[in-house]
N, C-alpha and C positions, 0 to 999 in steps of 0.2 A: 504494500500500500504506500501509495504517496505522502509523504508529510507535505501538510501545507503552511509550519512553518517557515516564514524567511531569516535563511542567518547570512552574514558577509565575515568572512574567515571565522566562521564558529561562532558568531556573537548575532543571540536573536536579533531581527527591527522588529520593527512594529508594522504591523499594516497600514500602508498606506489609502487613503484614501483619494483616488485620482479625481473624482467628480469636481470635493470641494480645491483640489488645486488648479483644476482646468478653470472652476471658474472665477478664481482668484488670478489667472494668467490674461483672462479675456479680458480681464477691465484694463491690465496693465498693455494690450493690443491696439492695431493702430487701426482706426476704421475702414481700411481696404481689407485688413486680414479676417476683421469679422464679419464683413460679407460672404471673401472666402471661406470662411469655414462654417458658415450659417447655409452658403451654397451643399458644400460637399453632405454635410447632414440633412437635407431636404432633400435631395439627390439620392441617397442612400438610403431614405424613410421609404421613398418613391417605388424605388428596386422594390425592396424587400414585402411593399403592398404587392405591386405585381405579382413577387413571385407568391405570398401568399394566396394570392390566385390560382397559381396552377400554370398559369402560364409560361411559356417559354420565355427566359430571361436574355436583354440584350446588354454588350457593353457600350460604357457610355459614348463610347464615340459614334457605336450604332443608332444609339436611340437620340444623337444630340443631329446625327446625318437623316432621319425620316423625321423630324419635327420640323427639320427646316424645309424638308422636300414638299410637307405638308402647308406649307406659308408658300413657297415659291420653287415651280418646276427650274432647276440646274442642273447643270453639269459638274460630274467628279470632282474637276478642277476646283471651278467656282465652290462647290462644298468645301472641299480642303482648305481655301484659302479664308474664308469665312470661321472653317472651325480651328483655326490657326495649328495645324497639322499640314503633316507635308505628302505630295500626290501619290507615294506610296501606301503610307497608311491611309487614305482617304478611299483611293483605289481596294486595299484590302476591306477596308468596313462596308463598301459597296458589294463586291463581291460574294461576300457571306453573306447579307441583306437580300441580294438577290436570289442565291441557293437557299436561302429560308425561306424566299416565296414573297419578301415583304416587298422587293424593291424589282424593277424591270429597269433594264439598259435598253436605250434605243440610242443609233445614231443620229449625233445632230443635224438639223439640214444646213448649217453655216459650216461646219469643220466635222468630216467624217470622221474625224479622228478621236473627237469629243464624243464622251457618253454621256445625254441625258437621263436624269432618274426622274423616274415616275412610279410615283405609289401604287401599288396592287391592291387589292379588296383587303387582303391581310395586312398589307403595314397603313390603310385606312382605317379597319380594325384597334390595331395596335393604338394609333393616334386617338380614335375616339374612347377605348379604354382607358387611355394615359389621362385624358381628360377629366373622365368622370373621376380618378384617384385623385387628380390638383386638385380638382374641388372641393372634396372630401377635406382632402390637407388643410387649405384652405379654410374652410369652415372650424377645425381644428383650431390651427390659430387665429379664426376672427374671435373666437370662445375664450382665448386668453390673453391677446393683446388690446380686442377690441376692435369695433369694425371703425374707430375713428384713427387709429394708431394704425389700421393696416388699409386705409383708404389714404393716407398719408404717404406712408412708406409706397404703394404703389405711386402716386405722385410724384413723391423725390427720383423713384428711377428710372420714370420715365420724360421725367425735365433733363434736358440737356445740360453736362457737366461742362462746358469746353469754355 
């Protein structure tokens, strides 16, 4: 059996408690980082509703390349450079996208060389399930920020910073 004490050269600690030191670091963060990382955890809630679904899970570069496909038909390229990833991996996350059924290649009619993506009944699927999870989410935190504090914060980010 495991011990689940921690020692460092023989000499018990103490458990740590990571929660309250995460959130004693967040105050000491600079407000770009706690974007980022209020991102990656709402991102990762996201996932894990999915998968709690049952459904087939994608990675995030997957499912960041049919959310956009779902706002505006593009080409690989164009995806890649938008998702600030480079035309390999943009080219691989389409690929797989498409062998999953979510995503269709056609050539462009301006450059044959260019693949247009356009969504399949499955990665429209996908996009209107993702949907109905934001909302849920969403509802979640209008329940503890408040829908004035979170009709706000959708304002701030959608005001131009520049």
């Amino acid at each position: 059996m495991l011990s689940t004490k921690l020692t460092i050269r023989g000499r018990r600690i103490k458990p740590v408690n990571w929660r309250i030191i995460m959130k004693d670091s967040l105050k000491k963060r600079y407000f770009i980082d706690l974007i980022s990382e209020k991102h990656k955890i709402l991102r990762k809630q996201l996932t894990e509703k999915r998968e709690q679904t049952g459904k087939e899970s994608l990675s995030d570069n997957e499912g960041h390349m049919i959310a956009m496909i779902e706002i505006k038909k593009m080409t690989i390229a164009e995806c890649g450079r938008i998702m600030n990833v480079s035309r390999q991996a943009a080219h691989k996350s389409a690929k797989k996208l498409s062998e999953m059924g979510y995503i269709e290649l056609i050539s462009s009619d301006e450059n044959k060389k260019d693949k247009l993506i356009i969504l399949t009944a499955k990665g429209v699927e996908y996009c209107n399930d993702l949907s109905e999870l934001k909302e849920e989410m969403e509802k979640e935190i209008i329940k503890i920020l408040g829908e004035d504090v979170v009709k706000l914060i959708r304002e701030v980010f959608i005001k131009e910073w520049k």
